[in-house]
C-alpha positions in Angstrom: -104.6 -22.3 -41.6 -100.8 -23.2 -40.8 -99.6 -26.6 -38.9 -96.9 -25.7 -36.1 -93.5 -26.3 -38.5 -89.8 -27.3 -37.1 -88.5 -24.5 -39.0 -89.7 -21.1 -40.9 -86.9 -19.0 -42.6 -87.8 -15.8 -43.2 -86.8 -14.3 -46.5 -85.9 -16.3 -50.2 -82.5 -14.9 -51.0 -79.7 -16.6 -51.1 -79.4 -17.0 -47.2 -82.8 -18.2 -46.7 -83.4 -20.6 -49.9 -80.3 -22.7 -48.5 -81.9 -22.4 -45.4 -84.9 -23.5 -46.7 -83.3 -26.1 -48.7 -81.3 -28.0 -45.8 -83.5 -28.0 -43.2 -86.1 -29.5 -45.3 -83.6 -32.7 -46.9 -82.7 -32.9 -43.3 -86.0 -34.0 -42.7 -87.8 -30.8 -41.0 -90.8 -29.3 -41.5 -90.2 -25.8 -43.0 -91.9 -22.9 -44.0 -90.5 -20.4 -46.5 -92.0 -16.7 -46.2 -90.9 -14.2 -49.1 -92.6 -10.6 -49.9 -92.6 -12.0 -53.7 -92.2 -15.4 -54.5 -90.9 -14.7 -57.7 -87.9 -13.3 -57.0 -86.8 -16.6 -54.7 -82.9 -16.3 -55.4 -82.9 -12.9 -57.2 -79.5 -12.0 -58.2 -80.2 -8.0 -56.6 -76.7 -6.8 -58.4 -73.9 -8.6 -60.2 -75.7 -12.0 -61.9 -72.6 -13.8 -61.0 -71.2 -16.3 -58.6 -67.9 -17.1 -57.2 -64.6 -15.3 -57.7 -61.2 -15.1 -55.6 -62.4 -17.0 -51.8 -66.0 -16.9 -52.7 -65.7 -19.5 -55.2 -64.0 -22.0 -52.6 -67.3 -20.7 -50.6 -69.6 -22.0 -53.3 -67.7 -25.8 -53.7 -68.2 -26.1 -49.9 -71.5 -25.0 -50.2 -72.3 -28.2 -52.4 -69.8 -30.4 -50.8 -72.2 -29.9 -48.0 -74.9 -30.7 -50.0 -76.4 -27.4 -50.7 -77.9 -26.3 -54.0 -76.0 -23.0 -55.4 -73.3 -24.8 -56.9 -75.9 -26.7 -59.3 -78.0 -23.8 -59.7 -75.1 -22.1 -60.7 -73.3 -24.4 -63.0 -76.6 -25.3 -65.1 -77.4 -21.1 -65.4 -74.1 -20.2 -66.1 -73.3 -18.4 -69.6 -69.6 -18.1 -68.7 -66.7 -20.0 -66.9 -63.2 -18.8 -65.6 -60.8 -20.2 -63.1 -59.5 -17.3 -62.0 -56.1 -16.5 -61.0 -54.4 -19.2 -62.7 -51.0 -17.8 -62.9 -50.6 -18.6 -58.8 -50.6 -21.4 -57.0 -53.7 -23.8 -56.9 -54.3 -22.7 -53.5 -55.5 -19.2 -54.9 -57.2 -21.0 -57.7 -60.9 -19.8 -57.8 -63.9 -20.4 -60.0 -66.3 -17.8 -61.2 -69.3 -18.0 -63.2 -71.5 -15.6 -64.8 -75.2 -16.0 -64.7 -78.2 -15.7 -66.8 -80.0 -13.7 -63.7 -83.9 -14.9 -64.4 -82.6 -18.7 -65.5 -80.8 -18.7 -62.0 -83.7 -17.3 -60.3 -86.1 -19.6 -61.6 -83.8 -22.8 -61.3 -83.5 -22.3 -57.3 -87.5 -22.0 -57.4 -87.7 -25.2 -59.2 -85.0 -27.2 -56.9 -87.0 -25.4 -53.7 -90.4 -26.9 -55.4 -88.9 -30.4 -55.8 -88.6 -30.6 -51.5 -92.0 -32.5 -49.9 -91.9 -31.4 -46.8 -90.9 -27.8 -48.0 -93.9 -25.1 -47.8 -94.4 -21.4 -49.4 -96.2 -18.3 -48.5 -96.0 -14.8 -49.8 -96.3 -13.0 -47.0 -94.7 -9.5 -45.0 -92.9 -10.7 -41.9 -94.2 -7.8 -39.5 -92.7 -9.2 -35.9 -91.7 -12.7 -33.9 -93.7 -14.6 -31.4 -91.3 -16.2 -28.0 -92.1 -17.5 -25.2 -89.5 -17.0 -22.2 -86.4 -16.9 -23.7 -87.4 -18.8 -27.0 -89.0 -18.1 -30.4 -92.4 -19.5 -31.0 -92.7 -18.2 -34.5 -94.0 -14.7 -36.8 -96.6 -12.7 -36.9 -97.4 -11.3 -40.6 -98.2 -8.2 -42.5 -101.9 -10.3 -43.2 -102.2 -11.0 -39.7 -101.4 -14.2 -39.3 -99.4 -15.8 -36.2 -97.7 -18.7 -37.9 -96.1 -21.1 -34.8 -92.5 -22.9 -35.5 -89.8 -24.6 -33.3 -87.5 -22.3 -34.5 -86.7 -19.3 -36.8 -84.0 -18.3 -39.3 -84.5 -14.5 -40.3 -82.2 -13.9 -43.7 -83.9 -10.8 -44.5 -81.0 -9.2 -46.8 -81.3 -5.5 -47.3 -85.2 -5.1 -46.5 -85.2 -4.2 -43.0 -85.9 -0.8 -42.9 -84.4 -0.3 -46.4 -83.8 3.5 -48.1 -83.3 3.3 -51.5 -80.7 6.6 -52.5 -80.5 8.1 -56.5 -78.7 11.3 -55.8 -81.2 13.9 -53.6 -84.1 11.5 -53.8 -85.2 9.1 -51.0 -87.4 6.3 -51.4 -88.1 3.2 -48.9 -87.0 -0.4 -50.4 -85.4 -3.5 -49.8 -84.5 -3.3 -53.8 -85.5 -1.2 -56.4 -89.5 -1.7 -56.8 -89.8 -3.9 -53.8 -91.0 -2.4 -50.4 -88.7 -2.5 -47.2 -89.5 -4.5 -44.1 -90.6 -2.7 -41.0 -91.5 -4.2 -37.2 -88.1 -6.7 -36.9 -85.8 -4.3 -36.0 -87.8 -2.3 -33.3 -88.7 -5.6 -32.1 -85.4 -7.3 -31.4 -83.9 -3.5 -30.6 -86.8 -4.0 -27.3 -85.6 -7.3 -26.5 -82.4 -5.8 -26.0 -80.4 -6.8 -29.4 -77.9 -4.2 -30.9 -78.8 -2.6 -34.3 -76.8 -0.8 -36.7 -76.8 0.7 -40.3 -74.8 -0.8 -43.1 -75.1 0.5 -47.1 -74.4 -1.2 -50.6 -75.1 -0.3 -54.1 -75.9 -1.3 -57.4 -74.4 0.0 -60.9 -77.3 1.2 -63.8 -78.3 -1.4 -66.8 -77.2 -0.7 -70.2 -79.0 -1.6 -73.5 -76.7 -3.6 -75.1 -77.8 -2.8 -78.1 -76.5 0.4 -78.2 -72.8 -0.4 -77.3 -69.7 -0.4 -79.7 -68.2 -3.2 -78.4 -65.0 -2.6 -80.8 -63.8 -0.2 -78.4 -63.7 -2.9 -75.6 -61.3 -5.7 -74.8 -63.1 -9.0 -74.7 -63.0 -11.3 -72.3 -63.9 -15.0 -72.9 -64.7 -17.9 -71.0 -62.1 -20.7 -70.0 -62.4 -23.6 -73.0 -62.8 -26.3 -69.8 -65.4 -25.7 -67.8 -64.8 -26.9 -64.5 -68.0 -25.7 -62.7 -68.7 -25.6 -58.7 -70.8 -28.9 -58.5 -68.8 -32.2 -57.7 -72.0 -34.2 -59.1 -72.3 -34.3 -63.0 -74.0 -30.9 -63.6 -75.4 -29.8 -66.9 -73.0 -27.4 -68.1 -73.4 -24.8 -71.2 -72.1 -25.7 -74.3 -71.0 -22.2 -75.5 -70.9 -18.9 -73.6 -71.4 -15.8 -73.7 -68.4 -13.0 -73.6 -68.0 -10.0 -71.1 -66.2 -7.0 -72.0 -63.6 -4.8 -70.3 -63.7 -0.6 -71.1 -62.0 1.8 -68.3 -63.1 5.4 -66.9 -61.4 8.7 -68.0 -60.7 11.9 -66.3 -63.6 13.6 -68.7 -66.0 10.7 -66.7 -64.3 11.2 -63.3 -64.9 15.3 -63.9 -68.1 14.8 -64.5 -68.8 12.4 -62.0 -67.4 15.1 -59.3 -69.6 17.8 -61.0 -72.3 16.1 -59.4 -71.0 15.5 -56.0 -73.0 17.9 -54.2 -76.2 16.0 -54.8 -74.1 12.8 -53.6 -75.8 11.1 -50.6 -72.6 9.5 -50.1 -70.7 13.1 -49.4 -73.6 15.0 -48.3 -74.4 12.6 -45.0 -77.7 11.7 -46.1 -76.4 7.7 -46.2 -75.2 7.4 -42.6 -74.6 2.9 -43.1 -71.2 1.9 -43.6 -69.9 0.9 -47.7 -68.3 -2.1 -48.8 -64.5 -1.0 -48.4 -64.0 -3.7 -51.2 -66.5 -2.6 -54.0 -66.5 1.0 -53.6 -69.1 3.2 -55.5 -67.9 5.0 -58.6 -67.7 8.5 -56.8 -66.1 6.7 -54.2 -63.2 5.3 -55.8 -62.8 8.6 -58.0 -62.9 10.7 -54.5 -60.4 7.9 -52.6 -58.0 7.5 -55.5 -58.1 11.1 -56.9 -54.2 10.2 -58.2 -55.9 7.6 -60.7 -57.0 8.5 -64.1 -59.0 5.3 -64.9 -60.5 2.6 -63.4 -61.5 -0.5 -65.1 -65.5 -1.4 -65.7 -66.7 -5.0 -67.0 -69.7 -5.0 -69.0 -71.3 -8.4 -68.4 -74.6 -9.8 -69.8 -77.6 -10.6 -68.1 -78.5 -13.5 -69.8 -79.0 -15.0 -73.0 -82.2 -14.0 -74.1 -82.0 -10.2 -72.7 -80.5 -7.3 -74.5 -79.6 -6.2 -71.1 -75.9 -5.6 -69.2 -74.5 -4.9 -66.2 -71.7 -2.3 -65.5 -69.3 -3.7 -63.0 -67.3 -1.5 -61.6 -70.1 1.6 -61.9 -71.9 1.1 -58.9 -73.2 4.7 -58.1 -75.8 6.7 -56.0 -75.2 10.2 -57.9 -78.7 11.5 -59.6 -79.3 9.7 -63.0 -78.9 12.4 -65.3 -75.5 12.5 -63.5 -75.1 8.9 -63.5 -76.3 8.8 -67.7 -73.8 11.9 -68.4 -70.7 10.3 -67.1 -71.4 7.2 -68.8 -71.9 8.8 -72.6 -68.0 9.5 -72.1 -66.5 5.7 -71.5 -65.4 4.5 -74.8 -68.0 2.0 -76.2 -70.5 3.9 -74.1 -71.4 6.9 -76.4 -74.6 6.5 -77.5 -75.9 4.4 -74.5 -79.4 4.0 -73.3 -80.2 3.7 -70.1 -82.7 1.3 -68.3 -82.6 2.0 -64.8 -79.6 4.0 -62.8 -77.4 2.3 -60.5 -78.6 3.6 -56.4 -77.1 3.0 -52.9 -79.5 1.1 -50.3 -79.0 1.2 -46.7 -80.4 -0.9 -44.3 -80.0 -2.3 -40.7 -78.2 -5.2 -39.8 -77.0 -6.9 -36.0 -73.9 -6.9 -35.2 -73.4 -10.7 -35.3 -71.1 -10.6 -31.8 -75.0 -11.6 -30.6 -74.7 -15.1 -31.9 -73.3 -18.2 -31.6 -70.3 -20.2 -33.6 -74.0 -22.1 -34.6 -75.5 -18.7 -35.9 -78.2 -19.1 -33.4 -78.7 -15.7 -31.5 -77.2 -15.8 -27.7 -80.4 -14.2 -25.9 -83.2 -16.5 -27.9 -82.8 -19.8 -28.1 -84.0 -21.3 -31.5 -83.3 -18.0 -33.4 -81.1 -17.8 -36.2 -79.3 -14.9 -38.2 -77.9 -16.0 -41.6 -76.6 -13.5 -44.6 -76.4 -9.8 -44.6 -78.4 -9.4 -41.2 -75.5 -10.6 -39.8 -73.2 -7.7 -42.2 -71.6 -9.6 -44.6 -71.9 -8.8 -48.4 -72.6 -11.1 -51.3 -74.4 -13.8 -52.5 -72.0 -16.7 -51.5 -71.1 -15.4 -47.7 -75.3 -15.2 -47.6 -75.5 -18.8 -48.9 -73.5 -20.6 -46.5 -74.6 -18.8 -43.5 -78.1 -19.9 -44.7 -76.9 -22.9 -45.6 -75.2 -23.6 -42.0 -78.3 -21.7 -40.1 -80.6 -24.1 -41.5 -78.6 -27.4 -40.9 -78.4 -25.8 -37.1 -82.1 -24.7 -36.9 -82.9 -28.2 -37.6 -80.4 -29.8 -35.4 -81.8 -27.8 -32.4 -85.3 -29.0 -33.5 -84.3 -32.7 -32.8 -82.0 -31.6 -29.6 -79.0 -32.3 -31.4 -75.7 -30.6 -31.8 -75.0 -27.9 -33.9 -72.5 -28.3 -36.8 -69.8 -26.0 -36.5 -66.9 -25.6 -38.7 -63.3 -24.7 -37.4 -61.2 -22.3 -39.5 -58.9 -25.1 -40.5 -62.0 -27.0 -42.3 -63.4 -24.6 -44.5 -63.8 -20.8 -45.7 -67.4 -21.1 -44.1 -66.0 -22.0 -40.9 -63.2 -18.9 -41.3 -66.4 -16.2 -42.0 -68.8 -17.5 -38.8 -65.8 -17.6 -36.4 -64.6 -13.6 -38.1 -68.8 -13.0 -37.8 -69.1 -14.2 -34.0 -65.5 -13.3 -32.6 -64.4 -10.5 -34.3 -67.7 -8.4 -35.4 -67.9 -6.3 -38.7 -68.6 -2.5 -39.0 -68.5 -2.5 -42.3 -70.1 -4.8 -44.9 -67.9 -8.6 -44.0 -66.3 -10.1 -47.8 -64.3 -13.1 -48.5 -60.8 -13.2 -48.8 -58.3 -16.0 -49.5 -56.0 -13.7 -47.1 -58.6 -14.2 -44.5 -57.6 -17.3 -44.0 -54.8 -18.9 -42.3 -54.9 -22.3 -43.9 -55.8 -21.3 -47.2 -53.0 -24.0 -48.3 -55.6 -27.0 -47.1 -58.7 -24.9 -48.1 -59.0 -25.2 -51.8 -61.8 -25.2 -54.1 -60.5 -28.6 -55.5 -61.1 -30.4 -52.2 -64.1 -28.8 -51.0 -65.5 -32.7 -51.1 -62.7 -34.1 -49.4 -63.4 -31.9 -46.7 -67.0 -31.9 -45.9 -69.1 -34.5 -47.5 -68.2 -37.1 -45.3 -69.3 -34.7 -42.3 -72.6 -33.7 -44.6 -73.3 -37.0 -44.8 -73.3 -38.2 -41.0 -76.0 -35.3 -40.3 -77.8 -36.9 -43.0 -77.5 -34.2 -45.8 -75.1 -35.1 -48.0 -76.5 -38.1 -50.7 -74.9 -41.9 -50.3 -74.0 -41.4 -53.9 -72.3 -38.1 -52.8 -70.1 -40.0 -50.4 -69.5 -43.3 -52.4 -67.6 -40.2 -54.9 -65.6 -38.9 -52.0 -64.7 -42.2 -50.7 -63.7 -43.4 -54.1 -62.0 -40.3 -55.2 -59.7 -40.4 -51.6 -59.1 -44.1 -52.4 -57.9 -43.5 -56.3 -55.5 -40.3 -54.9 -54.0 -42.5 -52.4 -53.4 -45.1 -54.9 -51.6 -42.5 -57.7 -49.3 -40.8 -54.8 -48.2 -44.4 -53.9 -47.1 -45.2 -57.4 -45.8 -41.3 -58.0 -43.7 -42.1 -54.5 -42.3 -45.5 -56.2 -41.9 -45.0 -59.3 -38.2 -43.9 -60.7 -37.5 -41.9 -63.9 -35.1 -42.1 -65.8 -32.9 -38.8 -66.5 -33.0 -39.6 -70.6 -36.6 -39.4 -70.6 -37.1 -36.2 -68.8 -34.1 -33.8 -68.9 -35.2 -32.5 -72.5 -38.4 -31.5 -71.1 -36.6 -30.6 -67.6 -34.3 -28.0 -69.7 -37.0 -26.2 -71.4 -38.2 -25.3 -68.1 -35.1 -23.9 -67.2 -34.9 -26.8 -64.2 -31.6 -28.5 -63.2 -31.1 -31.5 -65.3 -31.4 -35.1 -63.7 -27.9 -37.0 -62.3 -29.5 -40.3 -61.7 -33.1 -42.0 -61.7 -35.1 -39.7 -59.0 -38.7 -40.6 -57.9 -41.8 -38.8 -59.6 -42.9 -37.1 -56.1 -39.9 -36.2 -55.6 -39.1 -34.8 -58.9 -43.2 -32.9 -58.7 -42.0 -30.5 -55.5 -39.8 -28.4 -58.1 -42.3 -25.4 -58.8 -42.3 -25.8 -62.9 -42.6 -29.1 -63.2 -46.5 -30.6 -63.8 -47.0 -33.8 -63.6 -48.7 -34.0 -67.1 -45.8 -32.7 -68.3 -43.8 -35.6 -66.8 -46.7 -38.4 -68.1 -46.0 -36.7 -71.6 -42.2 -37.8 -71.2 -42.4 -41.7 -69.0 -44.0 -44.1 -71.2 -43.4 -46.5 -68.4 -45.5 -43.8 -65.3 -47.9 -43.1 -68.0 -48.8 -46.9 -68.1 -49.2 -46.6 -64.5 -51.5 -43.7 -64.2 -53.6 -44.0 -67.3 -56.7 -45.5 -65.5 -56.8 -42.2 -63.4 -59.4 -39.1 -63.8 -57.9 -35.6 -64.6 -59.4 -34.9 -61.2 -57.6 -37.4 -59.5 -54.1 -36.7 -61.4 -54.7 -32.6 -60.4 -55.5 -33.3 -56.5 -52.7 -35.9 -56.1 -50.1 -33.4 -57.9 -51.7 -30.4 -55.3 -51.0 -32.7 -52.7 -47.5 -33.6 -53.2 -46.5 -30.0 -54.0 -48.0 -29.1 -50.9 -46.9 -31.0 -48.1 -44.3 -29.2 -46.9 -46.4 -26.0 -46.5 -48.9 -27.9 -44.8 -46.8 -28.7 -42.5 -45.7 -25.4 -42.1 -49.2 -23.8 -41.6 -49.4 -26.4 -38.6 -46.3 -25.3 -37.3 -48.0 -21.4 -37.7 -51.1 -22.8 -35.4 -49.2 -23.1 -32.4 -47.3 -20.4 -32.8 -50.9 -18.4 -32.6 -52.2 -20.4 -29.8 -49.5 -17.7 -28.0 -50.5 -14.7 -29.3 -52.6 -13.3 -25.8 -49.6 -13.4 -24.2 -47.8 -11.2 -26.3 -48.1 -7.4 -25.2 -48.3 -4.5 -27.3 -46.6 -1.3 -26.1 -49.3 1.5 -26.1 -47.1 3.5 -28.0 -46.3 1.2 -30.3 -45.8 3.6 -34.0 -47.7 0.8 -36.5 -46.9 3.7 -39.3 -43.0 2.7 -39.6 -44.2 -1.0 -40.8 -44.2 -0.4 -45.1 -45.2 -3.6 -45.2 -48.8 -3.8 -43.0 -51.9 -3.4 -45.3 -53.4 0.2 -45.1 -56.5 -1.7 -43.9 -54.7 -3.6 -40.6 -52.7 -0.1 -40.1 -56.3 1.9 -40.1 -57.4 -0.7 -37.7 -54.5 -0.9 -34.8 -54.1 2.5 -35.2 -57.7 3.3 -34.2 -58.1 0.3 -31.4 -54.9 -0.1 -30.4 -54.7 -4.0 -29.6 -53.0 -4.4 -26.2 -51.7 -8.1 -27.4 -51.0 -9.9 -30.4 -53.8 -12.2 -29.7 -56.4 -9.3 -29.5 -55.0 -7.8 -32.6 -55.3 -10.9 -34.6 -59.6 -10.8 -33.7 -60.1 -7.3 -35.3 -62.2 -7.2 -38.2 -60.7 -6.9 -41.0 -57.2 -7.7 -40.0 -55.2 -10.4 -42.3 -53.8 -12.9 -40.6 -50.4 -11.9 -43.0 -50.7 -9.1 -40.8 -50.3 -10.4 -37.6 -47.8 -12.4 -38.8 -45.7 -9.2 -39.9 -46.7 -7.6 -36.8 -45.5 -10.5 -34.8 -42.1 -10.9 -37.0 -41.1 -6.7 -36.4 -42.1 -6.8 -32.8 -39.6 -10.1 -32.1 -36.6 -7.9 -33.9 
């Protein structure tokens, strides 16, 4: 019934439908198994994509030719660039989703591949042969035969679904959890552990007052995550911003002896960084609100999320506390929000290439490995399936460096550092976050996309041409003189020193308030000059020249590094008396005690700004 393929990913989230996706436009022969075929790219909680470091994640994603930056950008109902009051290297996009569109676009793109197949099927176990996987075998008991496997099975291995005292088994709510995997690869000697998330209830919006909330609109420019010319929404839809009260908190902590959370019935590690509801309340007891974001599901559902809400209290619970946030008082209900715990591998078991160390030809990509959300799933699918099909053909893996993308930063935490708790995206995660921006995700990875033989020609002829047309305007910013009469008006409305004598454009562009269209609006004569060039190509070249000197800096912070191991840390060293360590990185020393600077620096869920301090008060 089935051909021997190159590759088979197991499981159509996020993780396995770029998985899918790249292995099969790289020329493999791949089949995708799912439990439910349509729910191939099912937004399981917040229908949204991107945000601070996760939206850099998604523009590398489709500089490497993958597909969630289109999928994205032709579902989306609403745009922001968020934090846009910092510096561009902070700069990230966000999109909210219509969650069934989304879901349906990825099955389409999927569809579109040849040499792509589908089966609905339970993944039960895995075939090897020595030390290297031979394929599945399935719930319908069938032994399907591959070259090599990529197992993204998200929160279905041995999923519990938890609504205050009640227990059910699920990989979501009304789906079935995944059995046989686990007890498989725990006998071949793997190491298994329990992680937990949770989801918030849905709202009929129809019975919200939404005058009691502060709106929140899209950005009027909608950049999107695609570099190709995407299809993007001509309006959008708003989301909404309403906060918590101690009447909600008290009546949240009236249920907290029903909470699985507090009662030790959900034994997984949370996400530190999205706390539940009762979590946050319990934690931050000092706090008297906490902000929640109603956002739509889409734009033909009546339906909303509650951001911010996530819960596993009982429903009535759940229902009660709601009826008090302001806008929420005559709510009703569709389904409560629950916690869901599940196992995942430590991913110290694999490789920079995501392949597992003890099996060749295995791959782990998404929240199998501990990470959480959809875009830190994505690229490890994304890079599992590249990898899966380079091992295939006996090639080398790609594998990105920390200095080349976010992706490359997450696999190299992943592999060297481990997680214990569920692994997110932060711009502070990274130590060149200066070079890796969302604005030159392309400049950055298509051309290596492209050599594997992923990335389109028409892809590349962009990059190329975009490189070219920046080199071109920072020649001519770099030349060209301006004259103080043209620019010390606008220079003094600013507050910036006024101009002596005619000083170059790149040099004048390092001063912090000064924008380069601000100086076009004043130079007829640079104007002239720069008129031909794209907005694009005017933003990067400006990013550029404001950077450089901390560019050079961050290489500068590389070596210094490099030395780190042989740096010792006194045993009794007091980590309290530094204010300025995150409570996170103090947690952490505190409890392993790093012997050297070098071993503190691979703990997860240490800052490299950390270190850094670390490393500054120790050479006082």
């Amino acid at each position: 019934m089935f051909p021997q393929y190159d590759v088979l990913v197991v499981g159509a989230g996020h993780a396995g439908c770029e998985a899918a996706a790249s292995a099969a436009n790289l020329g493999s022969k791949v089949l995708l198994i799912t439990m439910n075929m349509q729910n191939m790219g099912q937004m399981s909680c917040n229908p949204a994509m991107g945000g601070i470091a996760k939206g850099q994640i998604v523009r590398e994603i489709d500089a490497l030719g993958g597909f969630s930056g289109i999928v994205t950008d032709e579902t989306m109902i609403q745009f922001r660039m968020l934090n846009r009051s910092k510096g561009p290297a902070m700069w990230s996009p966000r999109a909210q989703s219509d969650r069934q569109q989304f879901s349906a676009k990825w099955r389409l793109m999927l569809e579109s591949i040849q040499n792509l197949d589908f089966y609905q099927d339970s993944v039960i176990g895995l075939l090897k042969k020595g030390d290297t996987i031979t394929g599945v075998k399935t719930a319908l008991g069938h032994e399907i035969h591959s070259k090599s496997v990529v197992l993204t099975n998200g929160t279905f291995l041995n999923g519990i679904i938890h609504i205050g005292e009640r227990q059910s088994k699920g990989g979501r709510m009304a789906e079935k959890s995944s059995s046989g995997i686990t007890e498989q690869l725990v006998e071949w000697d793997f190491e298994s552990s329990r992680l937990k998330t949770g989801t918030p209830p849905r709202i009929d919006g129809r019975s919200l007052d939404y005058s009691k909330m502060d709106e929140q609109k899209g950005d009027l420019e909608i950049k999107g995550f695609s570099f190709l010319n995407t299809i993007k929404p001509k309006k959008q839809l708003s989301c909404w911003i309403t906060y918590t009260n101690p009447e909600v908190h008290q009546l949240l902590q009236s249920g907290f002896h029903e909470s699985p959370l507090f009662q030790g019935r959900i034994q997984g590690q949370g996400p530190r960084y999205c706390p539940s509801i009762e979590d946050k309340i319990n934690r931050f007891a000092e706090r008297e609100r906490h902000q929640l974001f109603v956002e739509p599901e889409g734009w033909n559902t009546i339906e909303v999320y509650v951001n911010g809400f996530s819960s596993s209290l009982s429903e009535q619970t759940q229902f009660k506390a709601l009826k008090k946030v302001p806008g929420f008082e005559n709510c009703k209900m569709f389904r409560p929000g629950y916690a869901i715990e599940y196992d995942y591998f430590p991913p110290t078991q694999l490789k920079l290439s995501l392949e597992t160390k003890s099996i060749k030809n295995l791959f782990f990509a998404g929240q199998i490995n501990g990470t959480t959300g959809y875009e830190e799933a994505a690229c490890q699918g994304l890079m599992a399936g590249i990898n899966a099909h380079q091992a295939v053909i006996n090639e080398e893996p790609l594998v990105l460096k920390r200095n080349e993308a976010y992706i490359g930063v997450l696999i190299d935490d992943l592999v060297n550092k481990g997680t214990e708790e569920p692994y997110r995206m932060f711009t502070s995660r990274a130590e060149f976050r200066t070079l890796l921006r969302q604005d030159n995700a392309d400049l950055r990875l298509t051309e290596k996309s492209f050599r594997l033989g992923l990335a389109s020609p028409e892809r590349l002829e962009k990059v190329i041409n975009k490189k070219l047309e920046i080199g071109q305007l920072i020649q001519i910013l770099q030349d060209v003189k301006l004259d103080p009469t043209d620019l010390n008006t606008y220079l003094d409305g600013l507050s910036s020193s006024s101009l002596n004598h005619k000083t170059r454009a790149a040099q004048l562009l390092v001063r912090p308030d000064v924008s380069l269209k601000g100086i076009l609006s004043c130079s007829t004569v640079l104007k002239e000059l720069t008129q031909s060039f794209s907005e694009e190509v005017i933003e990067q070249a400006e990013i550029e020249i404001k950077y450089a000197v901390y560019l050079e800096k961050e290489e500068e912070m590389v070596k210094k590094m490099s030395s780190l191991e042989s740096q010792v840390i006194p045993d009794n060293f007091n980590y309290d008396k530094i204010k300025s360590l995150s409570n996170e990185s103090r947690q952490k020393f505190n409890k392993i005690k790093p012997q050297t600077l070098g071993q503190a620096s691979r703990i997860s869920g240490v800052n490299p700004s950390d270190v850094q301090i670390l490393m500054v008060y120790m050479g006082r």
